[in-house]
VMD Tcl script that builds the backbone (N, CA, C; Angstrom):
set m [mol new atoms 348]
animate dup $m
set s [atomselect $m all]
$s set {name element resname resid chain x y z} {
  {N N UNK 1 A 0.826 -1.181 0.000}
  {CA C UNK 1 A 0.000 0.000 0.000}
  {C C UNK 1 A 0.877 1.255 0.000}
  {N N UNK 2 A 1.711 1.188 0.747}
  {CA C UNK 2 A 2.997 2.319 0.365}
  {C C UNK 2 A 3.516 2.689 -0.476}
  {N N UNK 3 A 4.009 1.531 -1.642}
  {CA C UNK 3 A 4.246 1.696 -2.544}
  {C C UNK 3 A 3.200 2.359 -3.473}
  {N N UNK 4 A 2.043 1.978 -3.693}
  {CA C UNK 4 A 1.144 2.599 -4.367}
  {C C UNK 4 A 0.758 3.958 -4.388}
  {N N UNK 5 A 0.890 4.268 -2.902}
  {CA C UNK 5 A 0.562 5.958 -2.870}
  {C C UNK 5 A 1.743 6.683 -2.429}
  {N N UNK 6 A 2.854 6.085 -2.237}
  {CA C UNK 6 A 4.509 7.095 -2.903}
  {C C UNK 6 A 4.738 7.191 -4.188}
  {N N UNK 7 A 3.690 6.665 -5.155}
  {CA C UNK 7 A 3.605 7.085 -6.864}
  {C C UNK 7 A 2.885 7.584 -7.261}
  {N N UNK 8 A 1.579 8.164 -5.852}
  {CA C UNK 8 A 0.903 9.273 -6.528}
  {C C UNK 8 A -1.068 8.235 -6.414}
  {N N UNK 9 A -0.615 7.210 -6.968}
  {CA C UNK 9 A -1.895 6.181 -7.257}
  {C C UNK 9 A -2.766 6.273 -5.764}
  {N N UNK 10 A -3.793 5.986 -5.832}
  {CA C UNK 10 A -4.947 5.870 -4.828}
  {C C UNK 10 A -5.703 4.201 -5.468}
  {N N UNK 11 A -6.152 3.839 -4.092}
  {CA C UNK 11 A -6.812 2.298 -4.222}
  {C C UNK 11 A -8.322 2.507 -4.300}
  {N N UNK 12 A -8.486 2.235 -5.546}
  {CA C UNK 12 A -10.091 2.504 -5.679}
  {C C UNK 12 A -11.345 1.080 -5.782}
  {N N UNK 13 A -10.681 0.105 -4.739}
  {CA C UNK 13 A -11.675 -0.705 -4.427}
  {C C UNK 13 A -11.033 -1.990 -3.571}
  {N N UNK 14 A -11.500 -2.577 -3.369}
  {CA C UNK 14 A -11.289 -3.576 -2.322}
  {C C UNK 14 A -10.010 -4.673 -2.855}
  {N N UNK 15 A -9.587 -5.715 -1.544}
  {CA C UNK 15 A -8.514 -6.461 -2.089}
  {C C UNK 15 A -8.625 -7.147 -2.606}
  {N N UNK 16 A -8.084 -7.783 -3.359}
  {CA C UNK 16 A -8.238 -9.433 -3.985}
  {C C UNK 16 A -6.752 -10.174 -4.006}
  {N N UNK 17 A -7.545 -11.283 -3.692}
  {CA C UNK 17 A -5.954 -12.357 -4.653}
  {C C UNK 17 A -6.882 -13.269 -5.851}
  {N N UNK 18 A -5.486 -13.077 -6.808}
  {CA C UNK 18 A -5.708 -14.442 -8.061}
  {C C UNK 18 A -4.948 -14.975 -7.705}
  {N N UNK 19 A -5.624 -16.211 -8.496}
  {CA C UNK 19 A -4.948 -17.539 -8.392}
  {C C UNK 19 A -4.913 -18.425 -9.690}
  {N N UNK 20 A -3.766 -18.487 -10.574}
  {CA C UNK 20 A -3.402 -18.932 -11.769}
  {C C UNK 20 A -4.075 -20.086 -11.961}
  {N N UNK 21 A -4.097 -21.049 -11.115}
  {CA C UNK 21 A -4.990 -22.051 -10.687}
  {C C UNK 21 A -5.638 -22.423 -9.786}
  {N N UNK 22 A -6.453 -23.456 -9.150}
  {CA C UNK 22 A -7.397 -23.723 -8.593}
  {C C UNK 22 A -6.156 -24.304 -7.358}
  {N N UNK 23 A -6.253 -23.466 -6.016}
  {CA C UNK 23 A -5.470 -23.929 -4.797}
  {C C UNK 23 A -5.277 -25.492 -4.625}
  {N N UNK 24 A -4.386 -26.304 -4.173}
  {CA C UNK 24 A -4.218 -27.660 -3.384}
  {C C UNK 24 A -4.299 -28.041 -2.225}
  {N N UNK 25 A -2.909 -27.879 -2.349}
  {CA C UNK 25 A -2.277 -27.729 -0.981}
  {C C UNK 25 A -1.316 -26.816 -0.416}
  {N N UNK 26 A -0.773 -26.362 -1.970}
  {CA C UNK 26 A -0.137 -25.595 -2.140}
  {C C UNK 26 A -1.347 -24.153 -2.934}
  {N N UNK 27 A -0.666 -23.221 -2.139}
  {CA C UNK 27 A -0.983 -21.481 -3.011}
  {C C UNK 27 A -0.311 -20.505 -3.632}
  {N N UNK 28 A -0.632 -20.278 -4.512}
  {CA C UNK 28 A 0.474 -19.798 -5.345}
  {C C UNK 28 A -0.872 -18.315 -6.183}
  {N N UNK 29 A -0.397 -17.540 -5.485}
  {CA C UNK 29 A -1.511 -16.760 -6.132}
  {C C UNK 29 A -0.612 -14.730 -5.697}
  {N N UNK 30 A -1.372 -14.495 -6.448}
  {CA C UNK 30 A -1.148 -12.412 -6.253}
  {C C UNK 30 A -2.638 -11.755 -5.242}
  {N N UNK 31 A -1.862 -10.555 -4.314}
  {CA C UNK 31 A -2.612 -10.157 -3.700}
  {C C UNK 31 A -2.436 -8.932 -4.440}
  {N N UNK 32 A -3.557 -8.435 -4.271}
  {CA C UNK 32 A -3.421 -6.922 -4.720}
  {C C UNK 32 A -4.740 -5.751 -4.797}
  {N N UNK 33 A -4.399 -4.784 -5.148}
  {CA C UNK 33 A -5.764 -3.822 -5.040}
  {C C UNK 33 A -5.981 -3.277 -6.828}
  {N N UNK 34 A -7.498 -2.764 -6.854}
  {CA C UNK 34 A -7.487 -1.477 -7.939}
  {C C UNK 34 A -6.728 -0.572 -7.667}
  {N N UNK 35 A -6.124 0.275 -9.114}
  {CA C UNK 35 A -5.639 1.251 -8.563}
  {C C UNK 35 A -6.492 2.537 -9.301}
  {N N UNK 36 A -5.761 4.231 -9.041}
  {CA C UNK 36 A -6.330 5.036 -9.914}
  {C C UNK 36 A -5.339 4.836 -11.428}
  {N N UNK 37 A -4.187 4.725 -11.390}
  {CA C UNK 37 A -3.226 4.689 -12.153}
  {C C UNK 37 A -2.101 4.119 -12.498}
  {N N UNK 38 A -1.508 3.398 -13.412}
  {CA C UNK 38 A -0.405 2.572 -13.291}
  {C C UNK 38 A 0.676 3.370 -12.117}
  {N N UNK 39 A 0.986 2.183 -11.831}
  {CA C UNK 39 A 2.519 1.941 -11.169}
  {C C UNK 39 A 3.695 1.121 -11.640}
  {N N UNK 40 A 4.597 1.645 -10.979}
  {CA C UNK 40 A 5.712 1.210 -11.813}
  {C C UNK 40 A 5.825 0.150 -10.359}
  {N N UNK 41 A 6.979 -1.041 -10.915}
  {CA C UNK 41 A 7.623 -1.895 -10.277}
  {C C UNK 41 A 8.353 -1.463 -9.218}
  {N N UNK 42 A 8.303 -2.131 -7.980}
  {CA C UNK 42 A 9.260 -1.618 -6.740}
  {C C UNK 42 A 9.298 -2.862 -5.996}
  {N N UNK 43 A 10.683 -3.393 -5.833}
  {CA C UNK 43 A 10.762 -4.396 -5.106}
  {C C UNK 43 A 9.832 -5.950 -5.280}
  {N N UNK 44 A 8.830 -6.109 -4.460}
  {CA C UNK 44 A 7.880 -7.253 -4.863}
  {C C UNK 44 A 6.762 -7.009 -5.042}
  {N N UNK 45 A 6.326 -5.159 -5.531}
  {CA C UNK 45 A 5.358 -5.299 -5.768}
  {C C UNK 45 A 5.193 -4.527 -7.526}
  {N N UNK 46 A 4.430 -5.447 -8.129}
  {CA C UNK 46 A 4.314 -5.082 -9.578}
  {C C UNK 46 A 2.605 -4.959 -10.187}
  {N N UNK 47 A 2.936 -4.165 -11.566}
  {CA C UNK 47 A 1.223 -3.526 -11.510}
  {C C UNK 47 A 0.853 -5.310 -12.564}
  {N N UNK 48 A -0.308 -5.409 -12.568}
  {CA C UNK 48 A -1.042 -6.548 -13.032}
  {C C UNK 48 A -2.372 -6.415 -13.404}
  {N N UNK 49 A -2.730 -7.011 -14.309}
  {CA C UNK 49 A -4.413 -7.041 -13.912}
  {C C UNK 49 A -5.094 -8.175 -14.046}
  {N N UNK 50 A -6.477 -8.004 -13.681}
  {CA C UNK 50 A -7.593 -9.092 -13.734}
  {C C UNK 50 A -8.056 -9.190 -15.328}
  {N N UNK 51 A -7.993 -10.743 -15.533}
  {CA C UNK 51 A -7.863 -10.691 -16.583}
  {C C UNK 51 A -9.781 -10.317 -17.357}
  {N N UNK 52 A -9.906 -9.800 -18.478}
  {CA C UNK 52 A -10.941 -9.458 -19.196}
  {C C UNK 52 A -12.229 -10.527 -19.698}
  {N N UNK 53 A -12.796 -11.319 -18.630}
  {CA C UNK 53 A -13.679 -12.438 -19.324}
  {C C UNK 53 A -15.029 -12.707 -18.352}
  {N N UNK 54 A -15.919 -12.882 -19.136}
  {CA C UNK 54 A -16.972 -13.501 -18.466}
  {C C UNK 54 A -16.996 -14.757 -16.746}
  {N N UNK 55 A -17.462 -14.278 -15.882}
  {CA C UNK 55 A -17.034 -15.122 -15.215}
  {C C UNK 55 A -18.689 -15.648 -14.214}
  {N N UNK 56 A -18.415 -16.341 -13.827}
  {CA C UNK 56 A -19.277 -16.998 -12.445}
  {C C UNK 56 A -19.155 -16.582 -11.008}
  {N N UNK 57 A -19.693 -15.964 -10.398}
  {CA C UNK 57 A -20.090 -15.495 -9.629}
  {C C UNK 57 A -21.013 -15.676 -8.413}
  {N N UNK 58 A -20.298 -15.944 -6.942}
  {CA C UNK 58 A -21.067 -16.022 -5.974}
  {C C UNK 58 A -20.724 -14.867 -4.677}
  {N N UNK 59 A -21.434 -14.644 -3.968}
  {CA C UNK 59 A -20.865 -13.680 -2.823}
  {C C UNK 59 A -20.990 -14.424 -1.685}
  {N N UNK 60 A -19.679 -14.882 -0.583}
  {CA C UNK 60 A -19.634 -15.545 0.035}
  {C C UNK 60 A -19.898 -14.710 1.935}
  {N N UNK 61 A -20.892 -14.770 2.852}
  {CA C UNK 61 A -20.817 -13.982 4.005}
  {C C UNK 61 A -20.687 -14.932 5.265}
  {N N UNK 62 A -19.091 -14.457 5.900}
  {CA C UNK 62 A -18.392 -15.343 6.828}
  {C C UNK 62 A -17.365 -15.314 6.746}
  {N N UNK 63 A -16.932 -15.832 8.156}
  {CA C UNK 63 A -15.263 -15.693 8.353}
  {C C UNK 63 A -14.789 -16.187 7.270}
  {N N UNK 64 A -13.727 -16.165 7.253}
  {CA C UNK 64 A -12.471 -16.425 6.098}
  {C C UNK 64 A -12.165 -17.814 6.443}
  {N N UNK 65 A -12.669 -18.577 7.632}
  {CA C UNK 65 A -12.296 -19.909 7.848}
  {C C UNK 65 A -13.198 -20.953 7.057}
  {N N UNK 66 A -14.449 -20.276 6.782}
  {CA C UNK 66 A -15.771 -21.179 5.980}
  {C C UNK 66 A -15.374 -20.773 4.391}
  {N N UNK 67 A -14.038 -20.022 4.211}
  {CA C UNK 67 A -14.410 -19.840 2.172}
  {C C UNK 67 A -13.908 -21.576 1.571}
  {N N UNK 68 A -13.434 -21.980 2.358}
  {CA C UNK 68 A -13.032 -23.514 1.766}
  {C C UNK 68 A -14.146 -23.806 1.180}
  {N N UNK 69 A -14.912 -24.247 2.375}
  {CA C UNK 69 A -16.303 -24.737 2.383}
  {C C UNK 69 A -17.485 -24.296 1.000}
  {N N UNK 70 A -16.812 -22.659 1.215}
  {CA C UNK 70 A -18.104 -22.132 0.215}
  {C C UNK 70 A -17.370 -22.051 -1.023}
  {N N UNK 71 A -15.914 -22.004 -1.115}
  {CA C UNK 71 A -15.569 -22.694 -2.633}
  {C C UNK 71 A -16.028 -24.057 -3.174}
  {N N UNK 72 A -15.929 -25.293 -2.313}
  {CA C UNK 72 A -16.159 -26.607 -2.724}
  {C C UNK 72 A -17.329 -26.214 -3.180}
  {N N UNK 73 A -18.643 -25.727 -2.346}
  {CA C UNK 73 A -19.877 -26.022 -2.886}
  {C C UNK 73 A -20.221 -25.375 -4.215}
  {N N UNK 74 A -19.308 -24.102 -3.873}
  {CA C UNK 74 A -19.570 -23.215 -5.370}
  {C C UNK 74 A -19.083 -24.013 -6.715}
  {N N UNK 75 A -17.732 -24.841 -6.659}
  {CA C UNK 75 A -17.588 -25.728 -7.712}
  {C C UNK 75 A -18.319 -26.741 -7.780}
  {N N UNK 76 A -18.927 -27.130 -6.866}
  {CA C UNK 76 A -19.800 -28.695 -7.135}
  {C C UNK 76 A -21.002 -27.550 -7.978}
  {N N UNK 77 A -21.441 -26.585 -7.767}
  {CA C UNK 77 A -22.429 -26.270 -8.233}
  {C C UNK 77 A -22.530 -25.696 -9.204}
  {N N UNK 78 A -21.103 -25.304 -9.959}
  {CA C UNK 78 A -20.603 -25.310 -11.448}
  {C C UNK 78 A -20.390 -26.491 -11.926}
  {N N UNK 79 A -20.498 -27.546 -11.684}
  {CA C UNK 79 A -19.957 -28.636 -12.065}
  {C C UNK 79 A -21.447 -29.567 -12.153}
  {N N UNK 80 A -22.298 -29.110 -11.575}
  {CA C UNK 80 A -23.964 -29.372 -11.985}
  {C C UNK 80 A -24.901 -28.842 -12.616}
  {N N UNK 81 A -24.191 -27.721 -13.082}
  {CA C UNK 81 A -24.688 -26.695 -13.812}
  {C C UNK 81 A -24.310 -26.840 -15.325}
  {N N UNK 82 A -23.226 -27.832 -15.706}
  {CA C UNK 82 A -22.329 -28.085 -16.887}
  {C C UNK 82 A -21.728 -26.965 -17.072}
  {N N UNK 83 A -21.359 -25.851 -16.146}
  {CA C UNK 83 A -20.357 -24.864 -16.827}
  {C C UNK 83 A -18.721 -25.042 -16.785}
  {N N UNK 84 A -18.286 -24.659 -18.299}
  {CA C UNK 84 A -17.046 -24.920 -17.871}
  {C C UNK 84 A -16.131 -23.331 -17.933}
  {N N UNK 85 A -15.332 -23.566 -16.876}
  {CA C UNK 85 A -14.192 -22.570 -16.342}
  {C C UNK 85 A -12.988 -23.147 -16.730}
  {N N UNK 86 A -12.287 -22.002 -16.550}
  {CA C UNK 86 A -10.780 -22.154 -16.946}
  {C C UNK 86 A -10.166 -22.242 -15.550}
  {N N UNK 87 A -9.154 -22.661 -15.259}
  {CA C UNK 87 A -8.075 -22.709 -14.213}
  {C C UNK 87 A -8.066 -21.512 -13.161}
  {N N UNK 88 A -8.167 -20.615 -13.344}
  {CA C UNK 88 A -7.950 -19.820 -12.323}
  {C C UNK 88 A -9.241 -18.995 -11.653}
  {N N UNK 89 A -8.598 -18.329 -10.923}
  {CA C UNK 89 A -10.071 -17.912 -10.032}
  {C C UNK 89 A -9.543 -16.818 -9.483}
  {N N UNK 90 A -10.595 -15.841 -8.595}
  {CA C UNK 90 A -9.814 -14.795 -7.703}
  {C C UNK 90 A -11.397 -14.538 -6.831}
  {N N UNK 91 A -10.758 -13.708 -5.180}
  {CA C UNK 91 A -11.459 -13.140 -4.212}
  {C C UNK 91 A -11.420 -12.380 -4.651}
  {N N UNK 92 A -12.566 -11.392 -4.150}
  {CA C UNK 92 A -12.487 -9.932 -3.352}
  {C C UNK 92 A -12.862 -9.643 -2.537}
  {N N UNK 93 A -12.141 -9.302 -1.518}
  {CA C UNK 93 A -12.814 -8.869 -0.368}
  {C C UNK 93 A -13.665 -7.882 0.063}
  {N N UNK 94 A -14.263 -7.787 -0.563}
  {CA C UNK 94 A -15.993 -6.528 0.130}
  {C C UNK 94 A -15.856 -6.125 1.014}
  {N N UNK 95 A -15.685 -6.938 2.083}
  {CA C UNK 95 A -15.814 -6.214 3.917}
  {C C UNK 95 A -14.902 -7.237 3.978}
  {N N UNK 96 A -14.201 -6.549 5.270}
  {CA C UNK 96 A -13.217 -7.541 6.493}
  {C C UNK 96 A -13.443 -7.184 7.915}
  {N N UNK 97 A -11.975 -7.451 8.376}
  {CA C UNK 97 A -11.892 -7.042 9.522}
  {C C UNK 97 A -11.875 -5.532 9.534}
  {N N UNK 98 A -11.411 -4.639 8.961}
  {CA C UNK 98 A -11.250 -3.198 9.097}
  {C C UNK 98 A -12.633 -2.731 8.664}
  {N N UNK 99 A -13.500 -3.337 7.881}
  {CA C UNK 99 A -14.760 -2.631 7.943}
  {C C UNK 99 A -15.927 -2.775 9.505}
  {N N UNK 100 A -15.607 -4.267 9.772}
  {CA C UNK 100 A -16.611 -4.554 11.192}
  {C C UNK 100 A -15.777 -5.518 11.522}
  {N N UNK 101 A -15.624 -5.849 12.898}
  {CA C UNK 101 A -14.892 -6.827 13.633}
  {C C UNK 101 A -15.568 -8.131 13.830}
  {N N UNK 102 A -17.144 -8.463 13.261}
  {CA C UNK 102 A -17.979 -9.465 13.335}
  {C C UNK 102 A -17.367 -9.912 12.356}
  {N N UNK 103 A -16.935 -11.321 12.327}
  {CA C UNK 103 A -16.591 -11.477 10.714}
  {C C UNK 103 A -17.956 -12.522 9.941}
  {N N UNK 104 A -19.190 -12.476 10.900}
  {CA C UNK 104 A -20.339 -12.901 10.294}
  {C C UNK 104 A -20.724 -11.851 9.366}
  {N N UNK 105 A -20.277 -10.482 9.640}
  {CA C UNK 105 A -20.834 -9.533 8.657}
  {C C UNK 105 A -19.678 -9.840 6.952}
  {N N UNK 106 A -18.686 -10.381 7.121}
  {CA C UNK 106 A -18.035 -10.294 6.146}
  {C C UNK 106 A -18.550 -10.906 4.769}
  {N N UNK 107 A -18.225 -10.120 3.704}
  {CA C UNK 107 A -18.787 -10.713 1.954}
  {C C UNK 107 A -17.101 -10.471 1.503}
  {N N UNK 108 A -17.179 -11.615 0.452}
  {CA C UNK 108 A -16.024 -12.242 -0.192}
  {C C UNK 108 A -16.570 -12.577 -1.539}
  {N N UNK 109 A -16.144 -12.177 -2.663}
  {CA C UNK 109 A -16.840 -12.333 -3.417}
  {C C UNK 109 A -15.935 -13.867 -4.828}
  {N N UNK 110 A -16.512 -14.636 -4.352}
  {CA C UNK 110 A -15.584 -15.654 -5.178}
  {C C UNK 110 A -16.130 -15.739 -6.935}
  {N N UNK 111 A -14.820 -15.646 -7.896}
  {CA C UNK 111 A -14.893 -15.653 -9.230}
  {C C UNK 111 A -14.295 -16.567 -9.748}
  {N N UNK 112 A -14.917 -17.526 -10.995}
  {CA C UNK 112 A -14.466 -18.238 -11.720}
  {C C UNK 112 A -14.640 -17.689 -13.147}
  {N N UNK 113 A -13.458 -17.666 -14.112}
  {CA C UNK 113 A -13.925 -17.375 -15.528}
  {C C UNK 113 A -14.221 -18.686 -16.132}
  {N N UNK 114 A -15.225 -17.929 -17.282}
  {CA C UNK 114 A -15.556 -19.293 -18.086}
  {C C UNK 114 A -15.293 -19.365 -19.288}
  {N N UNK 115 A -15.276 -20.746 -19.450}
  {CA C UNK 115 A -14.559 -20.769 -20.567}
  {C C UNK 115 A -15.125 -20.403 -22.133}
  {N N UNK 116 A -14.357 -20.366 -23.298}
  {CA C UNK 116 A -15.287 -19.902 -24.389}
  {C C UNK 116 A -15.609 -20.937 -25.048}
}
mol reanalyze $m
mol bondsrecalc $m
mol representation Tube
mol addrep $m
């Protein structure tokens, strides 16, 4: 976040991570925010974006310990639906801890793109 606004940029919406692929056991994914304006590279943090495609969509409300849970069901329920997605996926976080300390109030908004 430092980096972003020692270049001038402002964060114009909530966090997210992608994830190139669908988590294991292993995670291998980018955290990051909107911005107002590119940034340049500094250290480990570099500008990126979400990529441009139709996707699937659920909004998940609850701690961060139940998104397992509400990912599995969200794929079983793409996966009964016959839709097909591509490999990767991403959060956003809507509310957290810094908006309310209940984390029953929290929305997470989980995305899958689909495929063409």
């Amino acid at each position: 976040m430092s980096t972003i606004t020692a270049q001038g940029a402002t964060i114009t919406g909530p966090c997210f991570s992608y994830h190139q692929k669908r988590p294991t056991d292993i995670f291998d994914f980018e955290a990051g925010f909107p911005v107002s304006q590119p940034i340049t590279a500094a250290g480990r943090v570099k500008m990126s974006k979400l990529p441009t495609v139709k996707v699937v969509r659920i909004i998940y409300q609850g701690g961060y310990e139940g998104l397992g849970a509400a990912w599995g069901e969200f794929c079983e329920w793409i996966e009964a639906e016959g839709l097909n997605v591509q490999e990767s996926l991403w959060e956003c976080y809507l509310t957290d801890p810094d908006s309310n300390p209940d984390p029953d109030t929290w929305r997470t908004e989980l995305n899958r793109p689909l495929s063409e």
